[in-house]
Structure formats: structure tokens, C-alpha cells
C-alpha positions in Angstrom: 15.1 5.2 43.6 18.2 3.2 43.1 18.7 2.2 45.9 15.3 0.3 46.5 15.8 -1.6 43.0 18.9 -2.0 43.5 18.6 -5.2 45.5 16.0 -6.4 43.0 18.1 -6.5 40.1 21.1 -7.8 42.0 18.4 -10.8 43.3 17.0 -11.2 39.9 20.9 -11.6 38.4 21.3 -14.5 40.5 18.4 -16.5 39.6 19.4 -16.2 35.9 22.8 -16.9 36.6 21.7 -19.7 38.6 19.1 -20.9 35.5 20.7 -24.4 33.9 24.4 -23.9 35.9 23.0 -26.8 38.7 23.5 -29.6 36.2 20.0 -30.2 35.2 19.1 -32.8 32.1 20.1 -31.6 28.9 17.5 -29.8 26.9 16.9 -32.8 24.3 16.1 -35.1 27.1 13.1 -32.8 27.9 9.6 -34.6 27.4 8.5 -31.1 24.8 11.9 -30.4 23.8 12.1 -30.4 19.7 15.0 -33.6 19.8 11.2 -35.7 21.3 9.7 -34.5 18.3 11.6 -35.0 15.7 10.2 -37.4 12.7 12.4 -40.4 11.8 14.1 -40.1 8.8 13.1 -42.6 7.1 9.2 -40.6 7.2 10.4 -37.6 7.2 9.4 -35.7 4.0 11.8 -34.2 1.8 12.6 -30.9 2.1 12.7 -28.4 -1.0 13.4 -25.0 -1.4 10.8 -22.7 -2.9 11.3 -19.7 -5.0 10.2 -16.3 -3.7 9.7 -14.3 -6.9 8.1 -11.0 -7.3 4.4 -11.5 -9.0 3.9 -10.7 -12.4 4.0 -7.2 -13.7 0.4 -6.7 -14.8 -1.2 -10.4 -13.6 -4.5 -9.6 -12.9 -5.2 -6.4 -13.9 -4.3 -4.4 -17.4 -0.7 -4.8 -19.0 1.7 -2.1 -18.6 1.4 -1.5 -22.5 -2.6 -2.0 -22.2 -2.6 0.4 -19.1 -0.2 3.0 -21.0 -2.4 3.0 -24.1 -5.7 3.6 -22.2 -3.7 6.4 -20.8 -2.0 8.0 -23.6 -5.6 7.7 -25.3 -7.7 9.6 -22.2 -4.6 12.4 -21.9 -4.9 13.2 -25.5 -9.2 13.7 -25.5 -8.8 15.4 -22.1 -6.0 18.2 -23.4 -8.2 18.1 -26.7 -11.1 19.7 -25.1 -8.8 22.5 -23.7 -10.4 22.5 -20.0 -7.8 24.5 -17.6 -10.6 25.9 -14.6 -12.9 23.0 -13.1 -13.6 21.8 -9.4 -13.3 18.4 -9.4 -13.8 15.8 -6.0 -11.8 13.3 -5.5 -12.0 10.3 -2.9 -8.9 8.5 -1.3 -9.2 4.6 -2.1 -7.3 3.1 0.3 -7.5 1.3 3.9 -8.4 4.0 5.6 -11.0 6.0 7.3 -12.5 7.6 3.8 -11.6 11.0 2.6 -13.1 13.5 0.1 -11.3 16.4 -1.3 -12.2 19.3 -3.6 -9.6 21.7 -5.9 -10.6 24.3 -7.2 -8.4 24.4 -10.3 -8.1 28.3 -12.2 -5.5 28.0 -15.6 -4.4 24.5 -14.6 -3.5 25.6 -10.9 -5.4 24.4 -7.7 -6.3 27.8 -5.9 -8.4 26.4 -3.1 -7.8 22.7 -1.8 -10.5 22.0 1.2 -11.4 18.3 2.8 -14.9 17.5 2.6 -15.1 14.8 5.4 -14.5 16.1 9.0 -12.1 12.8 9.8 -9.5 13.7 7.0 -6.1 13.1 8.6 -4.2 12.6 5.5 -3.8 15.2 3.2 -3.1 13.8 0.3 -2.3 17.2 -2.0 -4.3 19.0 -4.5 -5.5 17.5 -7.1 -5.5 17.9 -10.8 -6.3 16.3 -13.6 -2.9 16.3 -14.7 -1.6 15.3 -11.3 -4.0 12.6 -11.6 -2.4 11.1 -14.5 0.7 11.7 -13.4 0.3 9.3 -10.6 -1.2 6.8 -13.0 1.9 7.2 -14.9 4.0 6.3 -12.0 2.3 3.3 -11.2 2.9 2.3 -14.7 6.9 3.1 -14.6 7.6 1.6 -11.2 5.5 -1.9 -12.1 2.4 -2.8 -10.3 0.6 -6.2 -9.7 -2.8 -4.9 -10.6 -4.1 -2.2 -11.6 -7.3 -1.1 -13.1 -8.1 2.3 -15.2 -11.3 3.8 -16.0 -11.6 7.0 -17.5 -14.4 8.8 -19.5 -15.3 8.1 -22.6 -16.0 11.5 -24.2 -13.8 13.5 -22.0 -10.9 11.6 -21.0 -11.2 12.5 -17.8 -10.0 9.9 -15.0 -12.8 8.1 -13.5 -10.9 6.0 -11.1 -7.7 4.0 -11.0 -6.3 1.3 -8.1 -3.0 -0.2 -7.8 -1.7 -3.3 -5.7 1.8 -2.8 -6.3 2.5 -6.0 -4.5 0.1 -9.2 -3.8 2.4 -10.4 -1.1 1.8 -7.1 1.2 -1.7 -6.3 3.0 -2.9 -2.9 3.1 -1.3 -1.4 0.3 -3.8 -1.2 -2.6 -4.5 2.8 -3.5 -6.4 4.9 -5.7 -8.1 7.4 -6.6 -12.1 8.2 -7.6 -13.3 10.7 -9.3 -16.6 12.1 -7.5 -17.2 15.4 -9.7 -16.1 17.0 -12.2 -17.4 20.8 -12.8 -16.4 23.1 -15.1 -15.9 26.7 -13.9 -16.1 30.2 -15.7 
């Protein structure tokens, strides 16, 4: 095998080592090279440097102090009601092919953990309902862009939250919703 390439690469070698050594014009005499296309100074406009400066925590979407109240608020009515066994369904918000997961949560521990949709190809963990506002608290602590909250009313229990952590990236945005929420014996 190297010996039949051989001869190509010495062949291709000398091309590039002949490439701009026979005294050709200078690049900036070239019809498209950038010197032909250059603006005279005199129009040329001024050229300023712009600031690249992370977004505001919390533009858009709930303050960091708005967000932890609303959360502080919903953890206390949801450990009020003293619910420790539930299933609860939860769908991936994301860009991604959609997911749904159920946990089966005995005593505050997930004992059975099962995707819903046949496509799930990111398992995203078990779910509870603490582990749900443990993530919100996260977002919280490590600053966000947006982020929007919704959780019950009566029960505290997390509805739905989604974070852009940063408006200058594509494809990041998350969350979490809430399909079910069952008590169990």
C-alpha cells in the first residue's frame, strides 16, 4: 500500500512546494484579493469595540429572590401535607426527541423508575419531588437568564419549571413538567 501512494504524495509535495515560489504577482495585486477591497479611509467607518457581557441574571423571567420565594413557599405546603409514597410522571422539556418517565416513590424513595415513550435515550434519573426542587434550586444558585416556575396552588407541588441559563447559546433551555401526580397507599 505504500508503495503505490508513495509516488502520489511525493507528486502532490511538489506542486505545493511549487505553489507561489515562480514569482507570481503579489497577493494584493490580485483583482479579489482584500488590499482591492479595501474602503478609503476617509469613508471608512469608525471602528468601536463592543462589550460582550453576560445577560442579566433573571431578565426575562422571575428574579432570583422572586424565584426563591415561590420556591421556599411551594416546599413548605408540599412537606406540610406530609406526602412520602406517590407515582408522579414527569416529561423532559428540552430539544429533544420527547420523553416521559414514571417513579414510583415509597417513604421518599423511587423504587421503580420506567420510561414511558419507546424513543427515550436519555435517562435523565428518578424523580422526586424533592429532587425536583432540588434542581430548581440549582438553577437558582448557579444564575440563569430566564426561568419560569409554576407549582400548585394547594399542594405545592411542582407543576413545571424551564431555564435558559444563557440567551447567547441555542439548544440549551431545560425543564421539567409535571404530567401526574398520584398518591399511593
Amino acid at each position: 500500500m505504500i508503495g503505490r501512494t508513495f509516488p502520489f504524495v511525493v507528486a502532490f509535495a511538489a506542486v505545493l512546494a511549487a505553489c507561489g515560489s515562480d514569482g507570481a504577482a503579489p497577493v494584493d495585486t490580485l483583482p479579489n484579493s482584500a488590499a482591492s477591497a479595501t474602503v478609503p479611509p476617509s469613508t471608512a467607518p469608525p471602528i468601536t469595540a463592543v462589550a460582550v457581557t453576560d445577560p442579566p441574571i433573571g431578565d426575562n423571567g422571575l428574579e432570583p429572590s422572586e424565584a426563591q420565594a415561590q420556591l421556599d413557599a411551594a416546599a413548605a405546603r408540599w412537606d406540610a401535607q406530609g406526602l412520602t409514597s406517590y407515582t408522579i410522571v414527569t416529561r423532559q422539556l428540552c430539544f429533544c426527541p420527547e420523553q416521559e418517565w414514571s417513579d414510583t416513590v415509597v417513604d421518599g424513595e423511587v423504587t421503580e423508575h420506567v420510561a414511558l415513550t419507546d424513543d427515550a435515550f436519555f435517562d435523565p434519573g428518578p424523580a422526586t419531588m424533592l429532587s425536583l426542587f432540588t434542581a430548581v434550586q440549582m438553577v437558582i444558585d448557579e444564575g440563569y437568564a430566564t426561568l419560569d416556575l409554576e407549582f400548585d396552588p394547594e399542594t405545592g407541588a411542582l407543576v413545571r419549571y424551564f431555564v435558559d441559563i444563557d440567551r447567547r447559546m441555542a439548544d440549551e433551555e431545560s425543564g421539567v413538567e409535571v404530567l401526574s401526580l398520584e398518591p399511593t397507599g
